[in-house]
C-alpha positions in Angstrom: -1.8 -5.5 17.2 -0.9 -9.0 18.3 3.1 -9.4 16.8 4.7 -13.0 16.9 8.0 -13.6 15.0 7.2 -15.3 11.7 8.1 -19.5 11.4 10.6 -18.7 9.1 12.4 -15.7 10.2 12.7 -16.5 14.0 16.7 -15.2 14.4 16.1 -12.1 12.0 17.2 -9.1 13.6 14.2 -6.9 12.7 11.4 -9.4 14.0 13.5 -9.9 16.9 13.9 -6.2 17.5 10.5 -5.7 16.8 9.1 -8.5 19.4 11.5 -6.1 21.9 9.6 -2.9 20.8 6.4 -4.8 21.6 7.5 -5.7 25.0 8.5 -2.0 25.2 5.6 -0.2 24.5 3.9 -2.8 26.9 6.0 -2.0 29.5 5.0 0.2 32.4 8.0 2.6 31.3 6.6 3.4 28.0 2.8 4.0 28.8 2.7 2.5 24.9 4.8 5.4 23.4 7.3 4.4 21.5 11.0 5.2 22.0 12.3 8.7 21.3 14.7 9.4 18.9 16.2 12.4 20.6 15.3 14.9 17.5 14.0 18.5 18.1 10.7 19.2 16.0 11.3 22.6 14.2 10.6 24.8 16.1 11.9 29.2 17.1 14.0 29.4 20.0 17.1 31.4 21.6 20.4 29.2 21.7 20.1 29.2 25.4 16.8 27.2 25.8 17.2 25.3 22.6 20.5 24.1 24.2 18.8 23.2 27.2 15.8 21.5 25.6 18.7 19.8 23.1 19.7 18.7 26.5 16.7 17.2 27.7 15.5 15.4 24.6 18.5 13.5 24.1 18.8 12.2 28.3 15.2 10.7 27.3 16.6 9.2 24.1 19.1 7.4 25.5 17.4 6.2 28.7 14.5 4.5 26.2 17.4 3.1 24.0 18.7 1.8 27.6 15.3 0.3 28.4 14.9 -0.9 24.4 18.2 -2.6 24.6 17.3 -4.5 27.9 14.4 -6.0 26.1 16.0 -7.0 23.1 18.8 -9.0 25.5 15.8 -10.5 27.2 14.7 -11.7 24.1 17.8 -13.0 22.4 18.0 -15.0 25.6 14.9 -16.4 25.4 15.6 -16.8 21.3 19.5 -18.8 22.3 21.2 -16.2 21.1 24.7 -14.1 22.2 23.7 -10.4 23.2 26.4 -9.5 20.5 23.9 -10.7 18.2 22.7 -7.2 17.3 25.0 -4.8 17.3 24.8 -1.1 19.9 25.1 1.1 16.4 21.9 -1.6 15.2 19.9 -0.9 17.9 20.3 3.2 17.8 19.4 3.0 14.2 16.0 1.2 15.8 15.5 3.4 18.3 15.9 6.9 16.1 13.7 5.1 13.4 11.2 3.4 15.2 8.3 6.2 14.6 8.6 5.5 11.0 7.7 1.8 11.1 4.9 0.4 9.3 3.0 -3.0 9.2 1.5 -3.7 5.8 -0.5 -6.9 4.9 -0.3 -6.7 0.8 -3.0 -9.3 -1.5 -1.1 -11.2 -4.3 -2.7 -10.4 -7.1 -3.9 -14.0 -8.3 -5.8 -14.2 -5.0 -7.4 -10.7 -5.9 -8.6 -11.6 -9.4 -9.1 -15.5 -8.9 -11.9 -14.4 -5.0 -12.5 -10.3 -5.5 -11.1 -8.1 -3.0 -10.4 -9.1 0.8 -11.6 -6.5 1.7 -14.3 -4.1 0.6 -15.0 -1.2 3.1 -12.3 1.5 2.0 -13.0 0.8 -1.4 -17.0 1.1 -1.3 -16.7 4.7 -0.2 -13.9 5.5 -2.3 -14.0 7.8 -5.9 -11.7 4.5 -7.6 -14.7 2.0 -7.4 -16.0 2.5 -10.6 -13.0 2.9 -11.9 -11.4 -0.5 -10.1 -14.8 -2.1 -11.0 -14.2 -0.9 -15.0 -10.9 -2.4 -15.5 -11.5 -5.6 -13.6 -14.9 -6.0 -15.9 -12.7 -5.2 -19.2 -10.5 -8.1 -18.0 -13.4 -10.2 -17.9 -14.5 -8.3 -21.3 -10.7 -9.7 -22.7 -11.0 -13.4 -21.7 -14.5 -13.8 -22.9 -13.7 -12.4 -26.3 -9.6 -12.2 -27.0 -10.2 -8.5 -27.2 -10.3 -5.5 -25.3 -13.8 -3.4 -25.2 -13.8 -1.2 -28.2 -11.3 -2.6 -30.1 -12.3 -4.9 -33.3 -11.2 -8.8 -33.0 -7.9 -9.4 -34.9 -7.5 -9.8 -38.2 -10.7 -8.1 -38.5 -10.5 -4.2 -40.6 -11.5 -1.4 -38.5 -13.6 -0.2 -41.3 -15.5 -3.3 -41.5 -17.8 -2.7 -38.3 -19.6 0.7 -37.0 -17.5 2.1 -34.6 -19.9 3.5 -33.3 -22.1 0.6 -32.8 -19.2 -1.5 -31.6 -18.3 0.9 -28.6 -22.4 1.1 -28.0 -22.4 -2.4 -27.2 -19.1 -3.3 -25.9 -20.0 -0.7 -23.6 -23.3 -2.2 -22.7 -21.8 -5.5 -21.7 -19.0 -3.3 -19.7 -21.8 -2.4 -17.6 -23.8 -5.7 -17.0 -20.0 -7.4 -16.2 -19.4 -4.5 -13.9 -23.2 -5.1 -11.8 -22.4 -8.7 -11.9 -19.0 -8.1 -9.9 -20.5 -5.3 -7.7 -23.2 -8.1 -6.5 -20.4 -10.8 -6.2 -18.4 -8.2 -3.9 -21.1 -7.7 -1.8 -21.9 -4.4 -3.4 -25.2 -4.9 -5.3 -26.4 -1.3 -4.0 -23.9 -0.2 -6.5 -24.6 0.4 -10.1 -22.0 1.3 -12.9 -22.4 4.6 -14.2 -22.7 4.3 -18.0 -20.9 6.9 -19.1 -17.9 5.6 -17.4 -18.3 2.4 -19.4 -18.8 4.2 -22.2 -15.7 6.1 -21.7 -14.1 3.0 -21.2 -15.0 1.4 -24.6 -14.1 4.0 -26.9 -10.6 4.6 -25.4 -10.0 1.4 -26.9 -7.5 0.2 -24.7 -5.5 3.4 -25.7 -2.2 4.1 -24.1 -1.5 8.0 -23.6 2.0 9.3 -23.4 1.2 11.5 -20.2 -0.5 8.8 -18.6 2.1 6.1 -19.6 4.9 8.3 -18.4 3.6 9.1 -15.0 2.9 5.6 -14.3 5.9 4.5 -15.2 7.7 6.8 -12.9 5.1 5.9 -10.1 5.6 1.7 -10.8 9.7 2.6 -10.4 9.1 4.6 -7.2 7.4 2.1 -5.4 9.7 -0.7 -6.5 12.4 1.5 -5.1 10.9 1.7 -1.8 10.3 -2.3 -1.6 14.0 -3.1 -3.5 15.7 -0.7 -0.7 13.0 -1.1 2.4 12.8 2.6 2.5 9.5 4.8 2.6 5.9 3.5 2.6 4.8 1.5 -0.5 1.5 2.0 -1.4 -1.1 -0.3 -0.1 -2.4 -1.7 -2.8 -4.6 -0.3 -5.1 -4.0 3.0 -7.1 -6.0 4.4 -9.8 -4.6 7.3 -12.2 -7.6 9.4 -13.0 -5.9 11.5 -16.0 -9.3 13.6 -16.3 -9.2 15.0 -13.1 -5.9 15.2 -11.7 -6.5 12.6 -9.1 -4.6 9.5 -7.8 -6.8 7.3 -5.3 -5.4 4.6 -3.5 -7.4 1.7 -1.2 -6.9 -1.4 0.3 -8.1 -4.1 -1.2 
């Protein structure tokens, strides 16, 4: 897609390099593949031709990282900048990387609670939509009544309602705050199951241990990858279901 170096970041190596891989995979030399590293896939060979493809692989490695490099000169020129800019060792780290890179376009979270989801598609075909839909409604469900669905008000003795009755119709309004967000998404085809909602209420807002701990470990992960720029982050939207085994993830 269309890549222009951000207002604010117009000398930062990596958008400058990247504008250079654009103008590479543009280039007649390409044909729009990218540059090659110069690693051999796994693959069962004698030493002699392995040697030989070794060989051949890593001629084509360099002359792309020849080619790369001219384009990023041409565009520290056009940027003012000295060609010593970015370093030789900076630009092979690009080159034997550059398969791995990945544009994502994340949605604060304020913007996703205050307008609904950008974006709808993945997430209308996808097994976290009830789920999604369930614990955006029981946010709803919170700010309407300072409580969580199931869950008595504070202050208030659990033995002084029905349970029973309380989860019935906590549940009940689960599901018409679930409809009404379906038909504000776009989505009105949609109904929320009511056992799901039901599900929902008398869990209480309960925290399990398993659940807890593999979230945890999941939240640290993925702020690992974004504190250190390594690995795919997810993008954005994942749902633990605990019942089945399952993680789902969508963009939102």
């Amino acid at each position: 897609e269309p890549l222009s170096i951000p207002a604010d970041n117009g000398c930062d190596k990596f958008w400058l390099m990247a504008k250079a891989l654009r103008r590479f995979t543009e280039s007649a030399y390409s044909g729009g593949a990218l540059p090659l590293s110069g690693a051999i896939p796994d693959m069962k060979a004698d030493t002699q031709r392995y040697i030989a493809l070794q060989r051949v692989y890593k001629q084509k490695a360099d002359q792309d990282k020849a080619e790369l490099t001219r384009h990023i000169h041409e565009v520290l020129e056009a940027a003012g900048l000295p060609q010593t800019y970015i370093s030789q060792p900076e630009i092979d780290l690009y080159c034997k990387n550059a398969h791995r890179l990945r544009l994502l376009r994340l949605t604060p979270v304020h913007t996703e609670l205050k307008s609904g989801p950008a974006s709808t598609e993945d997430l209308k075909y996808s097994e976290a939509l009830f789920h999604y839909v369930m614990f955006r409604s029981a946010g709803v469900f919170y700010g309407k009544h300072a409580r969580y669905p199931g869950v008595p008000a504070e202050g208030e003795a659990p033995s002084s309602a029905d349970p029973d009755k309380l989860v019935e119709s906590d549940a009940a309004e689960l599901v018409e705050i679930g409809n009404g967000l379906l038909r504000s998404w776009g989505m009105s085809d949609q109904t929320v199951p009511e056992p799901l909602a039901a599900e929902f209420s008398r869990s209480g807002c309960d925290e399990l241990h398993n659940i807890a701990s593999l979230s945890g470990g999941m939240i640290a992960q993925e702020a690992i990858k974004l504190i250190t720029h390594q690995y795919v982050p997810a993008n954005n939207l994942c749902i633990i279901d605990g019942a089945s085994s399952r993680i789902h993830t969508v963009k939102i």
